[in-house]
Backbone of each chain as nested JSON, in Angstrom:
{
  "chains": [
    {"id": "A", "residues": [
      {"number": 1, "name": "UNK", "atoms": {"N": [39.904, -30.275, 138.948], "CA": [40.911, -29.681, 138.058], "C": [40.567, -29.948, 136.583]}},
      {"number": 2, "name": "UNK", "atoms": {"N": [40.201, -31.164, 136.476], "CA": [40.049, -30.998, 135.099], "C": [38.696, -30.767, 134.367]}},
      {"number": 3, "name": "UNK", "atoms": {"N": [37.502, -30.06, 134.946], "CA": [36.291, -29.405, 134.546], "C": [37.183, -27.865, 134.214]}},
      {"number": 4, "name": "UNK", "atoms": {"N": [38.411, -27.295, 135.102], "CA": [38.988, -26.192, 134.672], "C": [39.772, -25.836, 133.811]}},
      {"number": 5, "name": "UNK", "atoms": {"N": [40.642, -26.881, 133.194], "CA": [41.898, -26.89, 132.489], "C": [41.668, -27.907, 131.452]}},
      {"number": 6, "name": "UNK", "atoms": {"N": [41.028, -29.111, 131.197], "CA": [40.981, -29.748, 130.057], "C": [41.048, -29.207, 128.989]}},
      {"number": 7, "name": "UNK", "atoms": {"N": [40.027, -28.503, 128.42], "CA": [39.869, -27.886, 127.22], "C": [41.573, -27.263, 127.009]}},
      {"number": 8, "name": "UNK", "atoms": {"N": [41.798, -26.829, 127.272], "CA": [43.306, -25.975, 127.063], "C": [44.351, -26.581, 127.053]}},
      {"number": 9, "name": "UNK", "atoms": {"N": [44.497, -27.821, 128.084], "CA": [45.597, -29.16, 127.645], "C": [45.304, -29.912, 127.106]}},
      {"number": 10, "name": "UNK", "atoms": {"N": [43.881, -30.188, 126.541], "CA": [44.292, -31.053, 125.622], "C": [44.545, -30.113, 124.225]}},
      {"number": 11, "name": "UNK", "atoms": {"N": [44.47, -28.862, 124.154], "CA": [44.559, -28.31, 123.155], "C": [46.358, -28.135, 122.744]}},
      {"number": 12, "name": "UNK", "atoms": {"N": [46.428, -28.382, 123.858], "CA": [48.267, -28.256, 124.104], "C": [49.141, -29.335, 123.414]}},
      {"number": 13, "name": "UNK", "atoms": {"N": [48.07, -30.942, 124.258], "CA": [48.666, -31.765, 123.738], "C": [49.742, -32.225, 125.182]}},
      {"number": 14, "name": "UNK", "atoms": {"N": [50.277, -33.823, 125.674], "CA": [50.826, -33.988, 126.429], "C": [52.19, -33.739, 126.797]}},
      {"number": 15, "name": "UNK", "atoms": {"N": [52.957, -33.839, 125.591], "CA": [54.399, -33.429, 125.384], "C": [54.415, -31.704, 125.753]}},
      {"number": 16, "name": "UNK", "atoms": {"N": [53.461, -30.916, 125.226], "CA": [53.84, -29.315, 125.535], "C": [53.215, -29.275, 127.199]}},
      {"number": 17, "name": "UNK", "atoms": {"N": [52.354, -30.11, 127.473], "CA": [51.713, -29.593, 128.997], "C": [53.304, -30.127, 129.814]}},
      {"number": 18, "name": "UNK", "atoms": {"N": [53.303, -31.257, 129.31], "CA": [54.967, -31.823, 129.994], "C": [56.114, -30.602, 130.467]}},
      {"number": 19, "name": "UNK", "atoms": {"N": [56.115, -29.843, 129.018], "CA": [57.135, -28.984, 129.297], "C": [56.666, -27.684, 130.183]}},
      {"number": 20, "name": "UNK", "atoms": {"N": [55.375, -27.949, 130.408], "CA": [54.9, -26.608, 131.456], "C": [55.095, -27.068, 132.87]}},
      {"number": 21, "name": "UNK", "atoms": {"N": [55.239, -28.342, 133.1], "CA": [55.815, -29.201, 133.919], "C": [57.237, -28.596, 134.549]}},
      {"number": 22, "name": "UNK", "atoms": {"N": [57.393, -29.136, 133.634], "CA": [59.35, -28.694, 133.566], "C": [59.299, -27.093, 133.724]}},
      {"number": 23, "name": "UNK", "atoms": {"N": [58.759, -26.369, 133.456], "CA": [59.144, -24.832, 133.97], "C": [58.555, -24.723, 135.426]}},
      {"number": 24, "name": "UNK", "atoms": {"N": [57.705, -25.758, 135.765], "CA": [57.49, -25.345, 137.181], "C": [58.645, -26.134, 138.394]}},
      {"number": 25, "name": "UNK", "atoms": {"N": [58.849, -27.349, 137.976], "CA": [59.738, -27.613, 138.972], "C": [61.041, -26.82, 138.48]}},
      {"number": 26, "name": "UNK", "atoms": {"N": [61.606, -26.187, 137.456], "CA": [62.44, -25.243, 137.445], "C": [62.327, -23.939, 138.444]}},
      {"number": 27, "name": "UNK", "atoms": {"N": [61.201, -23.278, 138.532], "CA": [60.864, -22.654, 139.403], "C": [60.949, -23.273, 141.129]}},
      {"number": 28, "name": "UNK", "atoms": {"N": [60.687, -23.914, 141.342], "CA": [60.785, -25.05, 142.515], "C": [62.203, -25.173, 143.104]}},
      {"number": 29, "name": "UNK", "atoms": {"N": [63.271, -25.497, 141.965], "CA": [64.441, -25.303, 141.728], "C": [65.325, -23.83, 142.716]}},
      {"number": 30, "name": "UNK", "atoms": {"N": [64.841, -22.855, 142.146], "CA": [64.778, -21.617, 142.4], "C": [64.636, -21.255, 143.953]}},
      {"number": 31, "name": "UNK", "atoms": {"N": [63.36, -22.008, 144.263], "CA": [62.447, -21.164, 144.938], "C": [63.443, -22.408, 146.439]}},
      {"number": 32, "name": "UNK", "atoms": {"N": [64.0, -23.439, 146.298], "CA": [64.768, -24.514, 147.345], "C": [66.357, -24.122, 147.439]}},
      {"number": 33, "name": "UNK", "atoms": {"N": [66.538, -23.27, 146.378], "CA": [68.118, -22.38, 146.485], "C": [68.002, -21.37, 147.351]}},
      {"number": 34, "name": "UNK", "atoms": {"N": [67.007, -20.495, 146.958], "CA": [66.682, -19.688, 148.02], "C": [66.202, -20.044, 149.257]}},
      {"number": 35, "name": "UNK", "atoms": {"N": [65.588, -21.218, 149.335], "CA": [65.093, -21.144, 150.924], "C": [64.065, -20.415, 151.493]}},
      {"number": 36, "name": "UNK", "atoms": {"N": [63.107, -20.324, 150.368], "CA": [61.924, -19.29, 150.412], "C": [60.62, -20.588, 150.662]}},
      {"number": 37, "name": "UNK", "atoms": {"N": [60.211, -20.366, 151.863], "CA": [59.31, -21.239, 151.88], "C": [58.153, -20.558, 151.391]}},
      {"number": 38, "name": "UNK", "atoms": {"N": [58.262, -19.423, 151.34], "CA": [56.277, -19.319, 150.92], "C": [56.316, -19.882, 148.884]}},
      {"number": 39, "name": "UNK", "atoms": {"N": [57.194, -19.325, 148.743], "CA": [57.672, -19.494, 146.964], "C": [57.948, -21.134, 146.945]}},
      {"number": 40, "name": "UNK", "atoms": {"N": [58.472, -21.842, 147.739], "CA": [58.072, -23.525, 147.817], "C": [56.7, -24.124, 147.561]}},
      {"number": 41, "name": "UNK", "atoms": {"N": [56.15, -23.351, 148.821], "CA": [54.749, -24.185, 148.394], "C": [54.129, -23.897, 147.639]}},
      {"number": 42, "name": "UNK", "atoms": {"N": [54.54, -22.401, 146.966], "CA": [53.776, -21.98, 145.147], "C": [53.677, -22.782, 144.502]}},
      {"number": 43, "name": "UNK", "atoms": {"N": [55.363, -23.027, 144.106], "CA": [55.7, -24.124, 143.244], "C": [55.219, -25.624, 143.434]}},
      {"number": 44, "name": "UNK", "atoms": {"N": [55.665, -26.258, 144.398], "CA": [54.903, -27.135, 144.857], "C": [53.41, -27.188, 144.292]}},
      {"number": 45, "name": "UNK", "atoms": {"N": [52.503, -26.535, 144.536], "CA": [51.178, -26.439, 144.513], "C": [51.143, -26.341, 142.331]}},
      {"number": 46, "name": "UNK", "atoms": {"N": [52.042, -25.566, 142.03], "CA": [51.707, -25.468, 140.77], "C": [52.392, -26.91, 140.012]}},
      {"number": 47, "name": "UNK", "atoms": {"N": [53.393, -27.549, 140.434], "CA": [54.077, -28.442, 139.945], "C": [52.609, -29.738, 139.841]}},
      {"number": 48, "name": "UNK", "atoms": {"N": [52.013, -29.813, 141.167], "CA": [50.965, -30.729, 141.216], "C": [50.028, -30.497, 140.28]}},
      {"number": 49, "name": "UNK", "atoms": {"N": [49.521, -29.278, 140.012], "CA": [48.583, -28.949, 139.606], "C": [48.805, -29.547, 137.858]}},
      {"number": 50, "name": "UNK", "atoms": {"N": [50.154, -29.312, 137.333], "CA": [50.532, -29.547, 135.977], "C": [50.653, -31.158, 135.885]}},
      {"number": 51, "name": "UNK", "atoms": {"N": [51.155, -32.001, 136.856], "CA": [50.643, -33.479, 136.608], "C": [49.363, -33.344, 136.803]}},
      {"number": 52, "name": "UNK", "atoms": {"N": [48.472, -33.047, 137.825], "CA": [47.133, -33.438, 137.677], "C": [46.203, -33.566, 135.799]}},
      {"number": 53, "name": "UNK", "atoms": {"N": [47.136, -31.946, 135.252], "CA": [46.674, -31.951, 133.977], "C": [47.416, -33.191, 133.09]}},
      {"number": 54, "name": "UNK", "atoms": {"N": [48.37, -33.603, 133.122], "CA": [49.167, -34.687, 132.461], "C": [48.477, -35.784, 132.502]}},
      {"number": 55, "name": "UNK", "atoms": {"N": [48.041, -36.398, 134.156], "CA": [47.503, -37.543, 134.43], "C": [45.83, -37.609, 133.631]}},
      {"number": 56, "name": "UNK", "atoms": {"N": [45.202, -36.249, 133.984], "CA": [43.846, -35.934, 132.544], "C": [43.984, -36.468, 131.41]}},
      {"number": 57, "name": "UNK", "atoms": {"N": [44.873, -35.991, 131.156], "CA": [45.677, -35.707, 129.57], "C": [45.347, -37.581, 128.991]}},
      {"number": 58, "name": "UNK", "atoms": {"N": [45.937, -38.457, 130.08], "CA": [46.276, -39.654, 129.819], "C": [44.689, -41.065, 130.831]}},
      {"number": 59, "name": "UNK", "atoms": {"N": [43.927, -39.801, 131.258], "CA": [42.805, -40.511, 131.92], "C": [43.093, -41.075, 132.66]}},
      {"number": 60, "name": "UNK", "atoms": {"N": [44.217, -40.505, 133.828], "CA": [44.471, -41.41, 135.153], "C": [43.4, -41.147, 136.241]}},
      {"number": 61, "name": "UNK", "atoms": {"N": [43.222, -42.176, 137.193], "CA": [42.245, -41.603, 138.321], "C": [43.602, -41.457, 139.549]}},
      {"number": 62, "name": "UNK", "atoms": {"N": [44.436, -40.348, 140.077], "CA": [45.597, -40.385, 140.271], "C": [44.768, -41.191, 141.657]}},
      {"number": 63, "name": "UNK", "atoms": {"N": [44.085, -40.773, 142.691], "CA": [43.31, -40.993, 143.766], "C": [44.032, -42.778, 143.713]}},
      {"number": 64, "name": "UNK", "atoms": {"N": [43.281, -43.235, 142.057], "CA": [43.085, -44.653, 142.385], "C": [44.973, -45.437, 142.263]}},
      {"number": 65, "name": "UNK", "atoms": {"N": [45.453, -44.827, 141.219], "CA": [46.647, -45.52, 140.904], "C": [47.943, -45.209, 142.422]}},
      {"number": 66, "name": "UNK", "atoms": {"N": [47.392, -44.062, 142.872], "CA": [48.296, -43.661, 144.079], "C": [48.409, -44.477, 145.077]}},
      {"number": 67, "name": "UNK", "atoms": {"N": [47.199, -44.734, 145.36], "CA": [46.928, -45.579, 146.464], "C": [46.712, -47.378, 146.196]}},
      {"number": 68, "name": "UNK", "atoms": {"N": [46.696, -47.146, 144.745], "CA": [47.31, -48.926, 144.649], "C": [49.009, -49.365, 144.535]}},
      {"number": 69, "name": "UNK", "atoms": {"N": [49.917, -48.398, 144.772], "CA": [51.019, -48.147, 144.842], "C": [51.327, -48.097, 146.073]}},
      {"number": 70, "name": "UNK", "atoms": {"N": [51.035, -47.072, 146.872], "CA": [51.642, -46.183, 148.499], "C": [50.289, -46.863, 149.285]}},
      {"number": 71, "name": "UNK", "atoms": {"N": [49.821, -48.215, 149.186], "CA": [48.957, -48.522, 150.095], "C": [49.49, -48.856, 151.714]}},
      {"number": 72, "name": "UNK", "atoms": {"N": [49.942, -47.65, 152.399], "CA": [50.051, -47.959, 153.307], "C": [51.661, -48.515, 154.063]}},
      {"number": 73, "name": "UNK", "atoms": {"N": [52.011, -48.917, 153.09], "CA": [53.561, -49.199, 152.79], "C": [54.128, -49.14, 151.492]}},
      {"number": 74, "name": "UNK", "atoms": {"N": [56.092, -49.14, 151.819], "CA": [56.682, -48.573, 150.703], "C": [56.37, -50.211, 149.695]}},
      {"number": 75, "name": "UNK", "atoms": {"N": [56.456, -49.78, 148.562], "CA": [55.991, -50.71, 147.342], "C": [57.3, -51.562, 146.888]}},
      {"number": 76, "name": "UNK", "atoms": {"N": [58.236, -51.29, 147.857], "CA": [59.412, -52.12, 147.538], "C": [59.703, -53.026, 149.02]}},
      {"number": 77, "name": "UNK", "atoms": {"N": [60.137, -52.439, 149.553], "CA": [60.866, -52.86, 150.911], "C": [59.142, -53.855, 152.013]}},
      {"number": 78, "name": "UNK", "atoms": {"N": [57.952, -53.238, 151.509], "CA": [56.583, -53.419, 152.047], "C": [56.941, -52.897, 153.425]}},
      {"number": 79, "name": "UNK", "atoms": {"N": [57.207, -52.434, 154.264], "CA": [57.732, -51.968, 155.711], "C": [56.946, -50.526, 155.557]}},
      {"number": 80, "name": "UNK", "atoms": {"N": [56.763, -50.198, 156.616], "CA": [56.453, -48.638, 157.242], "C": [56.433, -48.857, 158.779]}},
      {"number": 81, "name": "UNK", "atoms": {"N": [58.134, -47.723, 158.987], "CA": [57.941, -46.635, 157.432], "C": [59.359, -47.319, 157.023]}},
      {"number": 82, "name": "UNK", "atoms": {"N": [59.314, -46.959, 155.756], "CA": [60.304, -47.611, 154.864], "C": [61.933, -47.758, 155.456]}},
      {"number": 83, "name": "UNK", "atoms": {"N": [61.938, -49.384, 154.88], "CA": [63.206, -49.807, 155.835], "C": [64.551, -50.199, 154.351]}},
      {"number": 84, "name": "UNK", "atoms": {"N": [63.814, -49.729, 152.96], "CA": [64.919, -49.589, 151.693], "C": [66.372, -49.468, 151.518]}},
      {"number": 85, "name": "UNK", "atoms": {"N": [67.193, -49.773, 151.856], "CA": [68.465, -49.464, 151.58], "C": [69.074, -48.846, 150.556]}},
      {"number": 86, "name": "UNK", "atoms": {"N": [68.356, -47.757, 150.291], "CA": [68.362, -46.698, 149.063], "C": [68.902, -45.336, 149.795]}},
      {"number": 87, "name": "UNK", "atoms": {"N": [68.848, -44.003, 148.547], "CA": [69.466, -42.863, 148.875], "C": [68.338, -42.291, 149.365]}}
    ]},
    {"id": "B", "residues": [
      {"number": 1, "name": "UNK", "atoms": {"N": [51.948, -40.682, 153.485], "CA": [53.322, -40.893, 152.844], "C": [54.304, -39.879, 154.205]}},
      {"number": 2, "name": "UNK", "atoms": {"N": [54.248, -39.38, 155.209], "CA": [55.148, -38.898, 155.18], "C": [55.555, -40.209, 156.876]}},
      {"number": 3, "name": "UNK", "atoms": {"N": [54.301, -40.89, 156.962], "CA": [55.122, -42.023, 158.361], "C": [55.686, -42.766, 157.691]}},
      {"number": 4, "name": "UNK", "atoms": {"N": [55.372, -43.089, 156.399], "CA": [56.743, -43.846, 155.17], "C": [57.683, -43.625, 155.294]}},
      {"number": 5, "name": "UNK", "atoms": {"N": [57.858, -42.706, 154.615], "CA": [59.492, -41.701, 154.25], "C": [60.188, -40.843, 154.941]}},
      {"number": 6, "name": "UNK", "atoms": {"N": [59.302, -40.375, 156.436], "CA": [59.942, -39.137, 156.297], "C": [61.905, -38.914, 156.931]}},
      {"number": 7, "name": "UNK", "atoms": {"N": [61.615, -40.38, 157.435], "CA": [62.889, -39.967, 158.073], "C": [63.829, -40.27, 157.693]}},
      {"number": 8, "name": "UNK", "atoms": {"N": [64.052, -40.875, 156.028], "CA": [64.607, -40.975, 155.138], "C": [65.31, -39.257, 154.059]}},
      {"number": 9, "name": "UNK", "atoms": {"N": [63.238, -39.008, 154.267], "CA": [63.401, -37.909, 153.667], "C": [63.952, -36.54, 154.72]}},
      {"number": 10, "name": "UNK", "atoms": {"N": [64.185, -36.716, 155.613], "CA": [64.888, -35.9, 156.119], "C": [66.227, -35.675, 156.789]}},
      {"number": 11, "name": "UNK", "atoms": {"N": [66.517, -37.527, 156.405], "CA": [68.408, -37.205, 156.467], "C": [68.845, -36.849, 155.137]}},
      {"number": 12, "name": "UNK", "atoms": {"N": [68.236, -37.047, 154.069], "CA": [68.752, -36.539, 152.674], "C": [68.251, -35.153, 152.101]}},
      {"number": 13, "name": "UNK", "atoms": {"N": [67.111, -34.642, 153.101], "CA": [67.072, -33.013, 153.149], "C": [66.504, -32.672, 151.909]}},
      {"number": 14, "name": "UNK", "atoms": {"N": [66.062, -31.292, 151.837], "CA": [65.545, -31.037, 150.545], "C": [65.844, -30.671, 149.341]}},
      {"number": 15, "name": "UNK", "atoms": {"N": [67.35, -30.648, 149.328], "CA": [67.868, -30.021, 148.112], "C": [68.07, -31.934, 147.358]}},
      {"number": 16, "name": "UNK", "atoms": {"N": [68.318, -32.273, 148.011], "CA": [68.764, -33.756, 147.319], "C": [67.172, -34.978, 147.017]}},
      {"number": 17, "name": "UNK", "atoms": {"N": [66.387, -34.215, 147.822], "CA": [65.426, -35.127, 147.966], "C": [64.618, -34.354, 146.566]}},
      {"number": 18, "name": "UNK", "atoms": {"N": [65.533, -32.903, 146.227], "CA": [64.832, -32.336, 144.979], "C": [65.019, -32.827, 143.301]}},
      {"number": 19, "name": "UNK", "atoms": {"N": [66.366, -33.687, 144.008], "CA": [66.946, -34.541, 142.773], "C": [66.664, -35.684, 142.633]}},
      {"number": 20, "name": "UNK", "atoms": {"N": [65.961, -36.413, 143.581], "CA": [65.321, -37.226, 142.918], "C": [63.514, -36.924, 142.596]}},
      {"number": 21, "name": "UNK", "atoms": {"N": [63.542, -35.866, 142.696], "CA": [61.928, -35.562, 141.534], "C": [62.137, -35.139, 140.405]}},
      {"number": 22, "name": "UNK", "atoms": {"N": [63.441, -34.279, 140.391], "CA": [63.708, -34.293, 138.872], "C": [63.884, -35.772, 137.974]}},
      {"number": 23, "name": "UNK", "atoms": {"N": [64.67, -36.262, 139.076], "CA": [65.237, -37.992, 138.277], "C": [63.74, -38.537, 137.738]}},
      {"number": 24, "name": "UNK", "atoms": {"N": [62.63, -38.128, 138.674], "CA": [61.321, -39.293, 138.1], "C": [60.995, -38.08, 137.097]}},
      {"number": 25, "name": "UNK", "atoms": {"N": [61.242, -36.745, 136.879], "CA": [60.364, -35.951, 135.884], "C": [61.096, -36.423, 134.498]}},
      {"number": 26, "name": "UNK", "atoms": {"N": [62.847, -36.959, 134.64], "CA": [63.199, -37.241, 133.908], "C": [62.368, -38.422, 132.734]}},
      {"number": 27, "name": "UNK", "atoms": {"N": [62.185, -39.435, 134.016], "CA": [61.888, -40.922, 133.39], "C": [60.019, -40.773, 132.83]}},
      {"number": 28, "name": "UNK", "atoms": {"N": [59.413, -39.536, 133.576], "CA": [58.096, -39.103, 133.11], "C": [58.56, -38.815, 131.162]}},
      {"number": 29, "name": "UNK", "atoms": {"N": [59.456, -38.238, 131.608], "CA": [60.132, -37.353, 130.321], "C": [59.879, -38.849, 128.775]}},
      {"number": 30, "name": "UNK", "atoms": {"N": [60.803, -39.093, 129.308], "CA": [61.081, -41.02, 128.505], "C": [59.626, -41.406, 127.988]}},
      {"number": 31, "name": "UNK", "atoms": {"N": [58.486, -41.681, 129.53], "CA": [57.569, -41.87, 128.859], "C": [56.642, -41.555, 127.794]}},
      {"number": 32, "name": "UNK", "atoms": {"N": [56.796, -40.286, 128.291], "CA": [55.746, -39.551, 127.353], "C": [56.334, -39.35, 125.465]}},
      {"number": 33, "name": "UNK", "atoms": {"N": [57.628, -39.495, 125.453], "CA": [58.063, -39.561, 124.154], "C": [57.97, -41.502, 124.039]}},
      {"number": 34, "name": "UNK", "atoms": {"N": [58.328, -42.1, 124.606], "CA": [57.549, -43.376, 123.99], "C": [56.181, -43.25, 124.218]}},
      {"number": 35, "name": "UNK", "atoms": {"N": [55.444, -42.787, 124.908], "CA": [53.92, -42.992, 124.192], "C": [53.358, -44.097, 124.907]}},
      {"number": 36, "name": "UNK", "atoms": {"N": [53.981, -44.404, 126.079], "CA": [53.684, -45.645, 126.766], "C": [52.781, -45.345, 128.248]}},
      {"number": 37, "name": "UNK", "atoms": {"N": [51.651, -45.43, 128.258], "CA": [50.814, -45.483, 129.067], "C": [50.692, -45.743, 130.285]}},
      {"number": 38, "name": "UNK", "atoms": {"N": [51.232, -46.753, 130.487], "CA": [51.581, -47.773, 131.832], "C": [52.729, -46.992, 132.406]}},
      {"number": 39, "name": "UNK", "atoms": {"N": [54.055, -46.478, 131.396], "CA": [54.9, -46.508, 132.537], "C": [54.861, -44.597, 132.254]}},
      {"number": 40, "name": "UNK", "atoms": {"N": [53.797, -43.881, 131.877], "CA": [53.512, -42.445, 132.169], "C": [52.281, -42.867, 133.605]}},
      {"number": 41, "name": "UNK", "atoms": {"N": [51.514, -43.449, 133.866], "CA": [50.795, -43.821, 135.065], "C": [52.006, -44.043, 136.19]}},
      {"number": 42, "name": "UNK", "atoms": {"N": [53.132, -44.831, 135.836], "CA": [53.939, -44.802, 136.995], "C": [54.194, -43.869, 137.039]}},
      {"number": 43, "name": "UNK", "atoms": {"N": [55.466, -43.326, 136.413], "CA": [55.819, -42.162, 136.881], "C": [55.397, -40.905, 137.508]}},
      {"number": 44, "name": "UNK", "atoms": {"N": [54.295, -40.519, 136.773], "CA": [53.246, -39.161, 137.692], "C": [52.982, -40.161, 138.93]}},
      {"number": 45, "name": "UNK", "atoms": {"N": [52.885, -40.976, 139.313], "CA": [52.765, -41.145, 141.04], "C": [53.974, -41.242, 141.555]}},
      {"number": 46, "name": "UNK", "atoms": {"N": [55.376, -41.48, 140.684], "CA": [56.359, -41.5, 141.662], "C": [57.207, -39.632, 141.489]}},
      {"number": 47, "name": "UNK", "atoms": {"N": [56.623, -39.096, 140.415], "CA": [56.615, -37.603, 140.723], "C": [56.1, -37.183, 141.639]}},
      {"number": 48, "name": "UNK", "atoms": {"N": [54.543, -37.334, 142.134], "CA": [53.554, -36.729, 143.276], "C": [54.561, -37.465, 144.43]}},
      {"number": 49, "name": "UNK", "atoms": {"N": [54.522, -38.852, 144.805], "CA": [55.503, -39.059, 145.748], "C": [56.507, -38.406, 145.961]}},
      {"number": 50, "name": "UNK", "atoms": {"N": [57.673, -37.629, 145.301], "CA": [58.184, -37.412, 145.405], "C": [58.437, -35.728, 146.333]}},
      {"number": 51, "name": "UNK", "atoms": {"N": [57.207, -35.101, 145.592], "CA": [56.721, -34.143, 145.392], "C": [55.543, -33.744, 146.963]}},
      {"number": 52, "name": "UNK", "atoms": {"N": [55.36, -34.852, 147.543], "CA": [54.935, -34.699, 148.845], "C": [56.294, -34.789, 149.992]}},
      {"number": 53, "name": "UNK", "atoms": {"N": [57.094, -35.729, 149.413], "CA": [58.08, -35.402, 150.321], "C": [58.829, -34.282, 150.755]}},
      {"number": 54, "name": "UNK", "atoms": {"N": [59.198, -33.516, 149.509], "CA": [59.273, -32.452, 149.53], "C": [58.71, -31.15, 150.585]}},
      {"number": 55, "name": "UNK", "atoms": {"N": [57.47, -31.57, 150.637], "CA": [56.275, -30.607, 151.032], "C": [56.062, -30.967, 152.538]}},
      {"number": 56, "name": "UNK", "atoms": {"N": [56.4, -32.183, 152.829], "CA": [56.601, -32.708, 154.167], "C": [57.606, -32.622, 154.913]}},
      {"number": 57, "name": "UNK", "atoms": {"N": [59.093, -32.286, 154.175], "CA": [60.149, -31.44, 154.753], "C": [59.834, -29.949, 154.627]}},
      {"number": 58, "name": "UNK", "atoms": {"N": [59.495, -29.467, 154.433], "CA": [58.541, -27.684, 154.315], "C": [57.213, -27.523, 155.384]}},
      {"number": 59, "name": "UNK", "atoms": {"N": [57.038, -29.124, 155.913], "CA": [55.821, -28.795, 156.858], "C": [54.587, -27.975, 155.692]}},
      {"number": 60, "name": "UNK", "atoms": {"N": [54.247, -28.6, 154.617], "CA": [53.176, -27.906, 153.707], "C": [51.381, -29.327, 154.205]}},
      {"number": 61, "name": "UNK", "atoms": {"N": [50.812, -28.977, 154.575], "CA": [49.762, -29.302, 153.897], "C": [49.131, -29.438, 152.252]}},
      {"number": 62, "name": "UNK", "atoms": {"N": [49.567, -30.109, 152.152], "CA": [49.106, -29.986, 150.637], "C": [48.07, -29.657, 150.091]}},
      {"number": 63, "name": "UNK", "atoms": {"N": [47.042, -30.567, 150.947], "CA": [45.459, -30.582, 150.629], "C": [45.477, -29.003, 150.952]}},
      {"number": 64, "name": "UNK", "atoms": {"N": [45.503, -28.477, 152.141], "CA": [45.034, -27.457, 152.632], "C": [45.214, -26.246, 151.557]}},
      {"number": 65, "name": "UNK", "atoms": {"N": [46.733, -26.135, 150.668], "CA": [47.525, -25.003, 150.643], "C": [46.26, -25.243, 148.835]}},
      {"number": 66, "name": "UNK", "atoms": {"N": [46.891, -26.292, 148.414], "CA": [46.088, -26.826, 147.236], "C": [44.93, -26.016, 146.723]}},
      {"number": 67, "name": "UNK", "atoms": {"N": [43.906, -26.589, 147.615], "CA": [42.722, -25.966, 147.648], "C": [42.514, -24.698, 147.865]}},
      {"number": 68, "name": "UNK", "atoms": {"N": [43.098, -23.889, 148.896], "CA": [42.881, -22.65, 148.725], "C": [43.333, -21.968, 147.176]}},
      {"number": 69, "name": "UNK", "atoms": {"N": [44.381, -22.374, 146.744], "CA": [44.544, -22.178, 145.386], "C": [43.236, -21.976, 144.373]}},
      {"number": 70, "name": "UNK", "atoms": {"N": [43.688, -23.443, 144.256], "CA": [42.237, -23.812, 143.144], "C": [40.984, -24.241, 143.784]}},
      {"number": 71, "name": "UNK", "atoms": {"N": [40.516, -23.152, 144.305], "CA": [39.069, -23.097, 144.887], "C": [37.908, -23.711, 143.749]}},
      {"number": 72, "name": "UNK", "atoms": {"N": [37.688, -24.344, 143.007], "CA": [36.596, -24.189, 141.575], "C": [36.671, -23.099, 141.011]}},
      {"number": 73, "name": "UNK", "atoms": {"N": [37.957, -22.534, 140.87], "CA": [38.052, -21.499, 139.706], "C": [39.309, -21.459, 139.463]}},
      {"number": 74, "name": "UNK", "atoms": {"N": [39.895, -20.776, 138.344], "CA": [41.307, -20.386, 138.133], "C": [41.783, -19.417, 139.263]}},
      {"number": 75, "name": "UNK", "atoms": {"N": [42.963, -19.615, 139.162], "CA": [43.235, -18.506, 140.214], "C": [43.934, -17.452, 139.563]}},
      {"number": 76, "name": "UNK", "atoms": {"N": [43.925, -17.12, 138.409], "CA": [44.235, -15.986, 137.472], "C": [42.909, -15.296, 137.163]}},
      {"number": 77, "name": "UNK", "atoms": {"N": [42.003, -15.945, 135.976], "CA": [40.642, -15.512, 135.826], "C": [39.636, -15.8, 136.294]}},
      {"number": 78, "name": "UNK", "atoms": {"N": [39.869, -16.36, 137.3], "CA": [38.537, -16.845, 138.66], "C": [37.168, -17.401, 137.714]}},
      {"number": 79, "name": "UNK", "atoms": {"N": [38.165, -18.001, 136.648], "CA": [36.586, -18.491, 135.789], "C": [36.202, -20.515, 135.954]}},
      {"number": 80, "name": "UNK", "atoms": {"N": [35.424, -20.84, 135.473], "CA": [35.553, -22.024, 135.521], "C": [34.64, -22.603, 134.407]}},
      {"number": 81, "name": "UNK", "atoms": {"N": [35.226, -22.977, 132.799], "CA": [36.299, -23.496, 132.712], "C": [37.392, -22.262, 133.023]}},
      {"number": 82, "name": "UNK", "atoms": {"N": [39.165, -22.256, 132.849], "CA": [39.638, -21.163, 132.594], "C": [39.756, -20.638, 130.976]}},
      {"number": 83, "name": "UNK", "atoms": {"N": [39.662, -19.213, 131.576], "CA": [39.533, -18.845, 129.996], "C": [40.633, -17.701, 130.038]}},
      {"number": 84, "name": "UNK", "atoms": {"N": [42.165, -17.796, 130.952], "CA": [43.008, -17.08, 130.53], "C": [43.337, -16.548, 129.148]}},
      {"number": 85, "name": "UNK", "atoms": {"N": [44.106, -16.153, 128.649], "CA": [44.524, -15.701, 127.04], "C": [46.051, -16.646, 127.434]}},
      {"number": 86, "name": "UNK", "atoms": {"N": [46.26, -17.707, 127.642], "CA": [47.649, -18.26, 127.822], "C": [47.928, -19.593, 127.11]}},
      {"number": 87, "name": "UNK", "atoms": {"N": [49.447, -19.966, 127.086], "CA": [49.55, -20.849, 126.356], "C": [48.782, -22.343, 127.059]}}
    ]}
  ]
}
């Protein structure tokens, strides 16, 4: 992703790629009112795609920080699958 | 992530499980106007977390749907870098 899109977010800058962010899970929004699964996984797919550019933006290796987080268990409760007493 | 969560994420369903990805796009939001590094690295993984759950109540492959997308090219101008005319 980011041999395709760098040049253009960083031309954007992180705060405006942010808000391209925000119009996609708005769309997402949309697309879970309706109950449209093919228009879910659009969004979905584009929502990722706009952090992937964010996490660029900021030189994350998401691969590495993801999985030092979600290794296998939840990062709070340590249980899997998660035993949290949350919503 | 989804022998983690899912059966969390599927007594709270997808419209609610959609509010809390907004809640982390929120706190993404926070970061990126403080300018703080560390806690924009958290958040884009507890967005993508969030954001698979989602996709795991939809039965999405991610990888799969992903990639067909963004094959090594845009999927507007099939170029690589992209060289849309867009913001």
């Amino acid at each position: 992703m980011k041999d395709l899109f760098y040049t253009k977010d960083k031309a954007r800058g992180k705060e405006r790629t942010f808000l391209k962010l925000v119009e996609e899970v708005g769309e997402l929004s949309e697309a879970i009112l309706l109950n449209d699964e093919h228009k879910i996984t659009e969004e979905i797919i584009d929502v990722i795609a706009w952090i992937f550019s964010i996490a660029n933006l900021v030189e994350i290796d998401i691969d590495e920080v993801f999985f030092l987080k979600y290794n296998n268990s939840c990062p709070r409760c340590k249980n899997n699958p998660c035993t949290c007493d949350s919503i």
